[in-house]
N, C-alpha and C positions, 0 to 999 in steps of 0.2 A: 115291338113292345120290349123285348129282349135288351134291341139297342138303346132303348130310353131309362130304360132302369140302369143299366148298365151306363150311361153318360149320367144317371143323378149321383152311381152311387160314387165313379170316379169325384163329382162336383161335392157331394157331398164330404168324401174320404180328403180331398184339397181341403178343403175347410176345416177341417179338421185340427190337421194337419199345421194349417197358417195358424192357426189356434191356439196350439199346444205350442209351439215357435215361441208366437207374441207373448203369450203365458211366462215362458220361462225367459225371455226379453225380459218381461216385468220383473220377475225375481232376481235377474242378474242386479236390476236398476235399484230392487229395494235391496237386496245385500250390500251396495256399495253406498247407499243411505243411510244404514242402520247406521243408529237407531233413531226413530224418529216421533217415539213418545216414552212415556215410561217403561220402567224395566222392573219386572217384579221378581224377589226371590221368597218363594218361600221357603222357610223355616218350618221342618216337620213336629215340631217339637216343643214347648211352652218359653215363655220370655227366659229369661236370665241365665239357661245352661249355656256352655259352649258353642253351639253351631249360631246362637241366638246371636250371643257376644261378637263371632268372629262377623257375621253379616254384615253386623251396623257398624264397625271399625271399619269395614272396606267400603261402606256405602256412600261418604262423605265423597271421600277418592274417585270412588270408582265413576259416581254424578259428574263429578269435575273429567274426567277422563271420555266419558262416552258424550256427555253436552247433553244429557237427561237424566233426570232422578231415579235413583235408585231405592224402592220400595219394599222394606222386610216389611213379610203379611207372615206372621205364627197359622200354621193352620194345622191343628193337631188332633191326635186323637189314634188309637192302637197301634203304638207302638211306635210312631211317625208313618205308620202306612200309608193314613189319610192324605196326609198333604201330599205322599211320592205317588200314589197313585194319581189325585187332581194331576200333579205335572205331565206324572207317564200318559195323560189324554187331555193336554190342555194342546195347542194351537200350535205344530211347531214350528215356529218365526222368530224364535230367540225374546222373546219379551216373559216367558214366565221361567224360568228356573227354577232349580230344586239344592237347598243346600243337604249336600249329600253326608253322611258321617257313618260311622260305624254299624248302625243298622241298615243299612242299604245292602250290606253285603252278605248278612244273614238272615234276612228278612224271607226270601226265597226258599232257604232250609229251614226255617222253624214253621212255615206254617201250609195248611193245607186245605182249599189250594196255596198258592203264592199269592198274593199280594201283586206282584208284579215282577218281571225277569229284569232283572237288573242290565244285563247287557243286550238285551233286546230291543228292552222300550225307554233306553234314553241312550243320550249322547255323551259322552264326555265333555266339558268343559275347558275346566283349569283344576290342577290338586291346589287348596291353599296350604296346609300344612298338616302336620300330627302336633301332638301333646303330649308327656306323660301322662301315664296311667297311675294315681296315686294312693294308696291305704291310708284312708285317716281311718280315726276313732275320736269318739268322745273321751274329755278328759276321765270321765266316772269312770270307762273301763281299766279293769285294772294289770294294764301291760303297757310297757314303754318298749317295746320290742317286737320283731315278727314271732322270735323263738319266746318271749313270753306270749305274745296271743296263742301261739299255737299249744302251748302248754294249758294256757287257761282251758279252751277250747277242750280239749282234750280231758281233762278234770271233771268241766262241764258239759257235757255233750248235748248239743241243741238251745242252750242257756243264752251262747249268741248270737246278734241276729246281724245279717249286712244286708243292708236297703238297694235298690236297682230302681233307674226311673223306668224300666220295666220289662216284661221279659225278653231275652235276647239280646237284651244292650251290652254293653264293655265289660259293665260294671256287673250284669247275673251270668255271665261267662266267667269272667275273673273268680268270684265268689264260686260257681262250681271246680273250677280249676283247679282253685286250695282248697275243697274240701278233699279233691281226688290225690294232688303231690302231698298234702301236709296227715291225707287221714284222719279228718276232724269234720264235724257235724254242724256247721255254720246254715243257720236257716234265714234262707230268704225271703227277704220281704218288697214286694215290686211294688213301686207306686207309677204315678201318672206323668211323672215331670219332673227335672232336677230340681226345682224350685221348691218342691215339697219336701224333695228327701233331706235340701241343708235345712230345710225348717224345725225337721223333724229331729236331723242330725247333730244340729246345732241346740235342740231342746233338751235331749236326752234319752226319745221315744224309740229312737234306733242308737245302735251300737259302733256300728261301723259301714262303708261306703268305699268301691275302688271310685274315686273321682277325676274327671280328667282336672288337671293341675290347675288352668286358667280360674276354674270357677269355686276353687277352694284355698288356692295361694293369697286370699287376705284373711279368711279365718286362721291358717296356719301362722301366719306372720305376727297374727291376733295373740296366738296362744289358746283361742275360741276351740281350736281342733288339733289334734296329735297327728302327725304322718308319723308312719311308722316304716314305710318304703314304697318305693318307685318301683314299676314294672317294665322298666328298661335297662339296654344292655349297660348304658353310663348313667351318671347322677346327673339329674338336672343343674344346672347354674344358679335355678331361682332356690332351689334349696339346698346347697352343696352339701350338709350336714345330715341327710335324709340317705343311708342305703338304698343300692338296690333290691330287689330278691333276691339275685346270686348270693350279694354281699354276705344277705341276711341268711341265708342259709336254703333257700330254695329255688334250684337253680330250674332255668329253662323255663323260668317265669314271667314270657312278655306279653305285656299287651297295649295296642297302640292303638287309639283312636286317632282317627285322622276327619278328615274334613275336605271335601270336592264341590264343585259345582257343575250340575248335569242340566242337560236339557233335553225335553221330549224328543224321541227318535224323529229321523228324518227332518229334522230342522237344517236349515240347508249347510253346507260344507262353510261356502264365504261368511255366512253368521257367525260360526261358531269359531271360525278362525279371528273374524274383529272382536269378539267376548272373550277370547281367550288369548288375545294379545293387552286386552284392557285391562284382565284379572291378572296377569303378567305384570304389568305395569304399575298397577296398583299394588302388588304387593311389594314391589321397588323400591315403591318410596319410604322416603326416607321419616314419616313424619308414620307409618302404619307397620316400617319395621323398628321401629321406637317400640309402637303401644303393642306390637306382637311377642316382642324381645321383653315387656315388661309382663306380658302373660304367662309368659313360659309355652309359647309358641314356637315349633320348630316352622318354619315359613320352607314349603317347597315348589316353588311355581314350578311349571312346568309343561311341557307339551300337552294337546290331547290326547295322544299315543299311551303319552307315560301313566296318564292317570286311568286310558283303560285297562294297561295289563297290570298295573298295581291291583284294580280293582276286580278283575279277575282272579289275581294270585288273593286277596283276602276272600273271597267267594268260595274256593277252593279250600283252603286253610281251615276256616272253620268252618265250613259244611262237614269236613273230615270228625273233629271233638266234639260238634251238635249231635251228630248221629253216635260216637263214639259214649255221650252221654245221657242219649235218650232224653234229650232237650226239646220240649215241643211246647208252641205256646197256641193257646188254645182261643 
């Protein structure tokens, strides 16, 4: 009896065995296929901000590049959790993405639990680029300068407000930043989506916004909104006439929102090295570093290597001033 259990389980454990073989047979065969329907990214975030923007510029490309459509799906909600969580546990075969941006790296430290471990449960991609980080205001306020805001501010304690699409973004880290280097009482106001805040911003309902550059360089051009500076070490191009903080008098004031494309963990090595040769590619051309170059897009392809220890060194970075500021979103 011994020797027959013993002969199933060898038959059995073969079978197995050929199994697991053929199995990963199959995956070699669909890696070197991909892709072989559509590609979806989502977008954590509502239409019209920056990660929305940069999507559909690379989507035309990116279709013509892989020989499948390229599908931005917004799918939003606290914070962009919602949508990085759907990816962190969608399917992973390279077909859903996640456009990743400056809350991916903080999302872990402000909330409790996490949302999701950023280097756990996804993959690296491709980095597409950063953007300045920029201070508008509305014309109504009454400062054409940082050292005038910061004077007003200080006159009036609490009197102004700076809008965030919401908490933990660029833009409510920036705003507590200057309240801490400048010593001023800037109250925040968090909404749901950038889309609301230029409405709002653009009204007169809020005061002032750290905006990433892309998505406010035609109101600025407009006259519709005041930059008042850049939270980078140079001055952009798109706005050469615009300080930076240093410039302006408050130094060791950066903040850089950037932009990745991540895929759920354990999606296979060869996938992610053909997505991440395409996102390469597409950001090459010449026709996507035109409309990047006209956004005030810093474009950095780059390995997937590079884009995981960038995005650990931002994980680190501000985990450090979230806890230093007693930042939690709730």
């Amino acid at each position: 009896m011994n020797r027959t259990l013993n002969s199933r389980a060898r038959r059995w454990t073969a079978a197995l065995v050929t199994g697991i073989a053929a199995m990963a047979a199959c995956g070699t065969v669909a890696a070197a296929d991909f892709p072989v329907k559509p590609i979806t990214v989502v977008v954590p975030y509502p239409p019209g901000g920056t990660p929305d923007i940069l999507a559909r510029v690379l989507g035309e490309t990116l279709s013509k590049t892989l020989g499948q459509p390229l599908i931005v799906e917004n799918r939003v909600g606290a914070s962009g959790n919602i949508g990085g969580q759907a990816v962190a546990r969608a399917e992973p075969n390279g077909y859903t993405l996640l456009m990743c941006a400056f809350g991916c790296a903080v999302a872990p430290s402000l909330y409790t639990p996490a949302p999701y471990d950023v280097v756990k449960d996804f993959a690296p991609v491709a980095m597409i680029g950063t953007v300045p980080s920029v201070l508008v205001v509305n014309p109504k306020v009454p400062a054409k300068s940082v050292a005038e805001l910061i004077a007003y501010a200080k006159a009036h304690p609490g009197k102004l407000n700076s809008a965030s699409s919401g908490i933990g973004t660029s833009a409510h880290l920036a705003t507590e930043l200057l309240n801490t280097k400048a010593g001023i009482e800037l109250t925040h106001i968090p909404y749901k989506g950038a889309g609301q805040v230029a409405a709002d911003l653009l009204g007169g309902q809020v005061d002032m916004y750290f905006d990433n550059l892309p998505a406010s360089l035609p109101s600025i051009r407009s006259g519709k909104l005041r930059a008042l500076a850049v939270a980078s070490e140079k001055r952009s191009p798109s706005i050469p006439d615009v300080p930076t903080f240093a410039e302006a008098g408050v130094p060791d004031f950066l903040i850089t929102p950037w932009f990745g494309i991540m895929a759920p963990a354990r999606t296979p090595d060869a996938v992610l090295d053909r997505l991440n040769q395409a996102f390469v590619a597409a950001l090459k051309a010449p026709e996507v570093q035109t409309r990047m170059q006209q956004l005030g897009v810093d474009v950095a392809p780059g390995s997937r290597q590079a884009l995981a220890r960038f995005i650990a060194g931002e994980n680190e970075k501000w985990k450090a001033i979230i806890q230093a500021n007693k930042i939690r979103a709730e």
